[in-house]
Structure formats: structure tokens, C-alpha cells
C-alpha positions in Angstrom: 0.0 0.0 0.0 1.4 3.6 -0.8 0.2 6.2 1.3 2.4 9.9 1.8 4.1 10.8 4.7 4.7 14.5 5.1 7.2 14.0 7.6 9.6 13.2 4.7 9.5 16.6 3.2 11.7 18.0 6.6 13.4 15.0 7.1 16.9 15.5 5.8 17.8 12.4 5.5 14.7 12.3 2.8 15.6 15.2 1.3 19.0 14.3 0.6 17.8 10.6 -1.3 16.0 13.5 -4.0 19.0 15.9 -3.7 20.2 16.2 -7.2 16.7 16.2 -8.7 16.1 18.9 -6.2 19.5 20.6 -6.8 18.6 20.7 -10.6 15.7 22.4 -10.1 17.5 25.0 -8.0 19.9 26.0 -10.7 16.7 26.5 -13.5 18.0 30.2 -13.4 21.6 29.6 -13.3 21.1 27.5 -17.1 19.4 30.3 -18.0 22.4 32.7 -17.7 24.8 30.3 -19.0 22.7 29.6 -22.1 22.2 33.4 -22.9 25.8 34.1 -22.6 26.9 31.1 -24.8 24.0 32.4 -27.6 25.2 36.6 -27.3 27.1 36.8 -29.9 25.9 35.1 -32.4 22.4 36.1 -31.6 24.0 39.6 -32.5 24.9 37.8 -35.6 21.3 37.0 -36.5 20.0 39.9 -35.4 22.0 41.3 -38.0 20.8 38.9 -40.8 17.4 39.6 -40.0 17.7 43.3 -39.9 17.2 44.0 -43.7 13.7 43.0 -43.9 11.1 41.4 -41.8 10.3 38.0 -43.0 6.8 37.0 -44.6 6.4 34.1 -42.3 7.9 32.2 -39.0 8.3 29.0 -39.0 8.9 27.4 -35.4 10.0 23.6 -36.6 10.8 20.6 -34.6 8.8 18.5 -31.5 10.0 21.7 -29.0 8.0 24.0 -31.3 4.8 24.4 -29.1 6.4 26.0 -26.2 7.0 29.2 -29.2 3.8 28.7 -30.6 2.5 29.4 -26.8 4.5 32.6 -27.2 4.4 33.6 -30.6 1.0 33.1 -31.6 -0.6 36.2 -29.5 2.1 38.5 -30.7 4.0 37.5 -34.0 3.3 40.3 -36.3 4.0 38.1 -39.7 2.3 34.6 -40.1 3.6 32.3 -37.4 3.1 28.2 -37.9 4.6 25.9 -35.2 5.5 22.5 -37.1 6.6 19.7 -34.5 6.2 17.1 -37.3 8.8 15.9 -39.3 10.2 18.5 -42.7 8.9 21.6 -43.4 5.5 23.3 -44.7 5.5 22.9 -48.7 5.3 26.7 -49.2 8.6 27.5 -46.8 10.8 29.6 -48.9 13.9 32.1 -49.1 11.5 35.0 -48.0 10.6 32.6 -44.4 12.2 32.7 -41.3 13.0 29.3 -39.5 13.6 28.8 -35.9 14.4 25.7 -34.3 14.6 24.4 -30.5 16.9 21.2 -30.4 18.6 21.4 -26.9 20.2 18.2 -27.1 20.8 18.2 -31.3 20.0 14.8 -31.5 16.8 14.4 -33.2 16.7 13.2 -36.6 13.4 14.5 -37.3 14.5 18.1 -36.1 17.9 17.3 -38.2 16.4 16.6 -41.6 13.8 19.6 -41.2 16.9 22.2 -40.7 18.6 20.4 -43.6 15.1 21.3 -45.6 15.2 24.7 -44.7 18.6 25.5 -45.3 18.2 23.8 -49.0 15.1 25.8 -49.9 17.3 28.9 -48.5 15.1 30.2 -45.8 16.9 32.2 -43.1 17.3 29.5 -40.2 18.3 30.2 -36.7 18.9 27.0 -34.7 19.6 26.6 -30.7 21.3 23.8 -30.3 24.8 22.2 -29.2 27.7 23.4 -32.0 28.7 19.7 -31.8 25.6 18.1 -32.7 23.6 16.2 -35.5 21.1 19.2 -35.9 23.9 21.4 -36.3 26.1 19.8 -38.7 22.4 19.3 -41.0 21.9 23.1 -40.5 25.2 23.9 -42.5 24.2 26.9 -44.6 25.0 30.1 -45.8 21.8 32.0 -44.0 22.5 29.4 -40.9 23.0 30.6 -37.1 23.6 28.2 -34.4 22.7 29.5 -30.7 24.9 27.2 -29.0 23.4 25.0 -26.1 25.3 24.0 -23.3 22.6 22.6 -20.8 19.9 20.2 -22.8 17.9 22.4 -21.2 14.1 22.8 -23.1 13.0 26.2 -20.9 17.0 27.6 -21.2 17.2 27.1 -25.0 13.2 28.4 -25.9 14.3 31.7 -23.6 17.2 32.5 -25.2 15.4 31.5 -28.9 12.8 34.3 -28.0 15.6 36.9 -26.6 16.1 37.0 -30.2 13.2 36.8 -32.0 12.1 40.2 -29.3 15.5 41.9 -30.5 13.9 41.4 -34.3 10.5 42.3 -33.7 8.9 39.4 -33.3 8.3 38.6 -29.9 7.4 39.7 -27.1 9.9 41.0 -24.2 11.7 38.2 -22.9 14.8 38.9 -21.2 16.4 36.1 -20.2 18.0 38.0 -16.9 14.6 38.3 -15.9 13.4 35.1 -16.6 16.3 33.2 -14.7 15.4 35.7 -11.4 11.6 34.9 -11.7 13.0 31.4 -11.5 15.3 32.3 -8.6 12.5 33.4 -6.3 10.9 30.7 -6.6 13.8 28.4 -5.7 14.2 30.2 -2.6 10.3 29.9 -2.0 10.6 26.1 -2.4 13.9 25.3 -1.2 13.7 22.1 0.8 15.8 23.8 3.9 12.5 26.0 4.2 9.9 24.1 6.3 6.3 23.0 5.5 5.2 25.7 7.1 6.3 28.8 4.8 7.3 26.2 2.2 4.5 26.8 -0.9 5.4 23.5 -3.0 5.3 21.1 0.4 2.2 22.8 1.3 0.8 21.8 -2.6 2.4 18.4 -2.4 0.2 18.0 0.7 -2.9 18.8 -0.7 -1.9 16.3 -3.7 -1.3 13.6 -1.4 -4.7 12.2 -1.3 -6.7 13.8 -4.2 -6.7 13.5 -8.2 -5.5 16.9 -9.4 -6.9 18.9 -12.0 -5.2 21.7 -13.2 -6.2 24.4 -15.0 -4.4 27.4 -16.5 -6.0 30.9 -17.8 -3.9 32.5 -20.2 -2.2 30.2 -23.4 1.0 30.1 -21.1 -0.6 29.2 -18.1 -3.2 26.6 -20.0 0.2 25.2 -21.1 1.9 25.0 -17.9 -0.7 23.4 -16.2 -0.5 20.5 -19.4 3.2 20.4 -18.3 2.5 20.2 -14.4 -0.2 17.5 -14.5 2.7 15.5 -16.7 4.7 15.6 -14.3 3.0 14.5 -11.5 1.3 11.2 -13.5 5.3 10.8 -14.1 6.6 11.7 -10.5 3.7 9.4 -8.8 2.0 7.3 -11.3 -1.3 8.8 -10.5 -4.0 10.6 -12.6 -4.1 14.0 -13.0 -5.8 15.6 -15.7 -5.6 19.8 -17.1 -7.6 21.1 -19.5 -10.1 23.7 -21.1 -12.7 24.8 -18.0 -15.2 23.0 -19.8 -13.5 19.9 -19.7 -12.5 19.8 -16.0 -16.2 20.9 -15.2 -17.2 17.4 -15.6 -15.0 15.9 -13.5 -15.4 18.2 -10.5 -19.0 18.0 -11.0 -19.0 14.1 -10.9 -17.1 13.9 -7.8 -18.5 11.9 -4.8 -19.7 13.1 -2.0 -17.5 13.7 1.0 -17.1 11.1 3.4 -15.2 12.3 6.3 -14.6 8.4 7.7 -13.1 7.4 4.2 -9.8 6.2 4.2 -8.3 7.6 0.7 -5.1 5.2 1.5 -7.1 1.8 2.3 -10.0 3.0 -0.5 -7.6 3.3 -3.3 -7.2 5.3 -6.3 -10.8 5.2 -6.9 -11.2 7.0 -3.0 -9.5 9.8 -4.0 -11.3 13.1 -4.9 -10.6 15.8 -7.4 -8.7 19.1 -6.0 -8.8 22.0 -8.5 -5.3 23.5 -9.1 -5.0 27.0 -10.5 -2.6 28.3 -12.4 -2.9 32.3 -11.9 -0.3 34.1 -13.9 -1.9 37.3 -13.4 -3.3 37.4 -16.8 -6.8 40.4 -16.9 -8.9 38.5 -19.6 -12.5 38.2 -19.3 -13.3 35.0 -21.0 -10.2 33.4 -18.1 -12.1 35.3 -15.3 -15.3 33.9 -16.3 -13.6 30.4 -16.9 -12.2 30.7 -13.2 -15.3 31.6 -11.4 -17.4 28.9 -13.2 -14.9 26.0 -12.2 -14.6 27.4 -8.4 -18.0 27.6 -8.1 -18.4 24.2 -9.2 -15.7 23.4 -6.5 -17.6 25.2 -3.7 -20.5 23.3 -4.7 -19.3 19.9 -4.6 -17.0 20.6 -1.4 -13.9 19.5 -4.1 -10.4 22.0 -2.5 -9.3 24.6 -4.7 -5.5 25.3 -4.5 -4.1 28.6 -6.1 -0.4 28.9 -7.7 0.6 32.6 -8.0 3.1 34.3 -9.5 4.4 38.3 -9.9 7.1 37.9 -11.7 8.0 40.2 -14.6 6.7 39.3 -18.4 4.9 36.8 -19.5 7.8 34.0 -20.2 9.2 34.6 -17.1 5.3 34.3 -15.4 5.1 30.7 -17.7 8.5 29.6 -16.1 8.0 30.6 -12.4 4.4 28.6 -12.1 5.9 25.7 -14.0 9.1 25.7 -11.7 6.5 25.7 -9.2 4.6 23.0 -10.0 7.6 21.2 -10.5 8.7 21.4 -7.1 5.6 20.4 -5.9 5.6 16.6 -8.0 9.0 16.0 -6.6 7.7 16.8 -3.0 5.0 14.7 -3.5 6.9 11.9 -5.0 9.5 12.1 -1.6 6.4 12.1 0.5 4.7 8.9 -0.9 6.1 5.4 0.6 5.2 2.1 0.3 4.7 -0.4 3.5 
């Protein structure tokens, strides 16, 4: 039987079996930093390529594509298509601008669509390592390599929108701010602070014995909350779920009634009920608001916990990167805390 034991998360001996994991997640900001000061110059270089004349259409290619298209798609003033499959849109051409995430250069999907794009003789502006299979396919003469250090996704998409702002087609995202947004919230979670003031041990505690459902407002958040509910099916091997409002009503709608002698350990998964995570990245849009209010209300009516991740930090990346950090904290917290008899 696996049941959580909260204990754990101030138990140093715990902590220490999850140390690295933990450890990476402290140095989310630090990657950033190195990664941006690997890319400056020859981000400077493709700044300077793209300077002459705004291209008719972005092209964000490769499986890391949707993180951009999160991004992009509110803001890009030229035609912006994220393409995670394999090669290119049939009407790419010289006039089109390419970007591609690869952080660890090694996918021959991503490799064969940069090879594409530097045949058809589109501009092509690639983050990945300089050593790397994506790299060597990217050989061209309108070609820049962002070099990677860190095979790290959130690092390598920040510094691929530092450029695309310093061209015009991006919003601000400045990576200096992005890594302390991530910072904060390392210091927030850190395991040396206690349960108490600790906001990702609180969250893994209200995880413990419920089915999440998480839910984001804005595109980033919506998509943060897909990334969170990931991870904690991966870090625990339960269900959780995010989604569109309308399809998390249903499940907090349906849940049981609650039974203050059930035992959510002895019962099962089955036992456990839904707790309604939000994703608030401080984002003033109507149709969110009215989105929000419709699924808490459902949650007050059905007794179902409603658990609120904030955030203040500066621009909309760095807002994406501090709830994900946070909700990232909280599924390793939570998979410290569950043992098995």
C-alpha cells in the first residue's frame, strides 16, 4: 500500500535521497544565464541577418516548437506556424524565417527539417549544441547556431525568444529576468524551508490524497498546467488531468460526496477526490475570469479544495516559467512524500 508521509519533506535524511533532482531544479536560473551568454554573440549575428527586412512568415519547426507557438501566436506580427512534425510546410521559402529548438541536437526529425530549410534557402536560426547532428544538418550560408550547453528545453526556448524580441517578433523576454523569476521561486521552495512557509510542500500535501486537476487561464498558463499535470502522472503514477474549463467541469462535477470516515489510502485510487489546481499568472482576460469563477463555483459546490499557484514575476515567459518551476517542485515533493509499507 502507498500512502504519503509528510514528515519526509523536513526529514533531511529524505531530502538528501531527492538531492540532485532537487539541486537541478534550483539551478533553473543559473542554465538560463549560461545559455544566454553562450547564444550573445551570435544572436548579434542574427540579429544582423534579419535586420534587412522582416520575413513573410515564422516558422517554429521541430517536436519543442509548441512552447514558441505558446508565445508567438498572440504577438507574432508576420504569419507564425509551429511545425513539431517531421520536414517543413510545402510553401517555406527564401522570403521565411526558421527557428528551431533542439537542446540536445539529436533528433533526426529536427535534423532533416533544418537540412530542408537550409536547401530551400530560408533564413534558419537554430539553438542547439555546435557539436551536434542538428547542427552539422543546419550547414548553410543564411545558418545561425545558438549554441546549447545545458539540454535544457525552458533555457534554449528563452534565449530563442531573446532573439526573435530583438527582431520584432516577440514579445519582451529577457532572459535576466526570466532566470530571477526562477530564482524566487527556488528560494520559495527550497527544501531547507519548512512546511510551514514552504509553498510546494504545502501543494504536495494537498496532492497527497486527491486526483489533481489543473487548470491554466492564459495560453502560457493553460500550457503550464498540461506540463504540471505530466509531471505529476510521471513523479507518482497517478491521474491527473488539465484542461479547457469545460472539460475539467465534468470531473469536478462528478465527484462523490465527501465522506469524512473514508480512508483515501485503504480506498484506493478510486477514493481519492478531485482538488482543482489554478494556475494564476496574473493574466486580466474576461473569458479566463469567467472560466475561473465557473470552475470554483463548481468546486464550492461539490466541497472539491481549490488550490491557487501565483506568480508576480516580470513578463509573460518569465510568469510561464516561475508557475511551471513551481509545479515542478511540488511533484517531486510529492513523490519524496509517498512510501510504500
Amino acid at each position: 500500500m502507498t500512502w504519503f508521509d509528510e514528515s519526509r519533506l523536513d526529514d533531511e535524511i529524505a531530502l538528501g535521497s531527492a538531492d540532485l533532482r532537487l539541486r537541478t531544479l534550483a539551478e533553473s536560473g543559473a542554465r538560463i544565464r549560461r545559455e544566454a551568454s553562450a547564444a550573445t554573440d551570435a544572436i548579434a549575428e542574427a540579429v544582423g541577418r534579419a535586420s534587412d527586412a522582416r520575413p513573410r512568415a515564422v516558422i517554429a519547426a521541430g517536436p519543442d516548437s509548441r512552447l514558441l507557438r505558446a508565445v508567438l501566436e498572440p504577438w507574432c506580427p508576420v504569419p507564425f506556424v509551429a511545425w513539431p512534425s517531421a520536414g517543413l510546410p510545402g510553401w517555406t521559402g527564401s522570403l521565411d524565417l526558421v527557428v528551431v529548438l533542439a537542446p540536445d541536437g539529436s533528433d533526426t526529425g529536427t535534423a532533416s527539417a533544418v537540412a530542408e530549410a537550409a536547401r530551400r534557402g530560408c533564413q534558419v536560426v537554430v539553438a542547439c549544441p555546435t557539436e551536434s547532428s542538428v547542427a552539422m544538418h543546419a550547414a548553410g550560408r543564411w545558418t545561425t547556431i545558438l549554441p546549447t550547453e545545458t539540454g535544457d528545453q525552458l533555457a534554449t526556448a528563452v534565449v530563442m525568444l531573446w532573439f526573435l524580441h530583438q527582431v520584432a517578433l516577440g514579445p519582451a523576454s529577457d532572459p535576466a529576468t526570466v532566470a530571477d523569476a526562477l530564482d524566487d521561486v527556488a528560494i520559495a521552495c527550497s527544501p531547507q524551508r519548512d512546511i510551514s512557509i514552504n509553498p510546494a510542500k504545502m501543494l504536495a500535501i494537498s496532492l497527497a490524497d486527491a486526483a489533481p486537476v489543473v487548470w491554466g487561464g492564459s495560453v502560457l498558463a493553460a500550457r503550464a498546467a498540461r506540463r504540471v499535470a505530466e509531471l505529476i502522472r510521471r513523479t507518482s503514477g497517478r491521474t491527473a488531468v488539465a484542461g479547457d474549463a469545460e472539460h475539467l467541469l465534468p470531473v469536478i462535477e462528478a465527484a462523490r460526496p465527501r465522506n469524512v470516515f473514508a480512508d483515501p489510502y485503504a480506498d484506493g485510487s478510486g477514493g481519492r477526490r478531485p482538488v482543482l489546481i489554478v494556475l494564476d499568472d496574473g493574466a486580466d482576460d474576461p473569458v479566463a475570469r469567467e472560466q475561473r469563477d465557473r470552475l470554483e463555483e463548481a468546486a464550492r459546490a461539490g466541497e472539491v479544495r481549490v488550490e491557487a499557484v501565483t506568480t508576480e514575476a516580470d513578463g509573460e515567459v518569465a510568469r510561464y516559467a516561475s508557475l511551471l518551476l513551481s509545479g515542478t517542485y511540488a511533484a517531486e515533493y510529492l513523490r519524496l512524500g509517498l512510501v510504500e509499507d
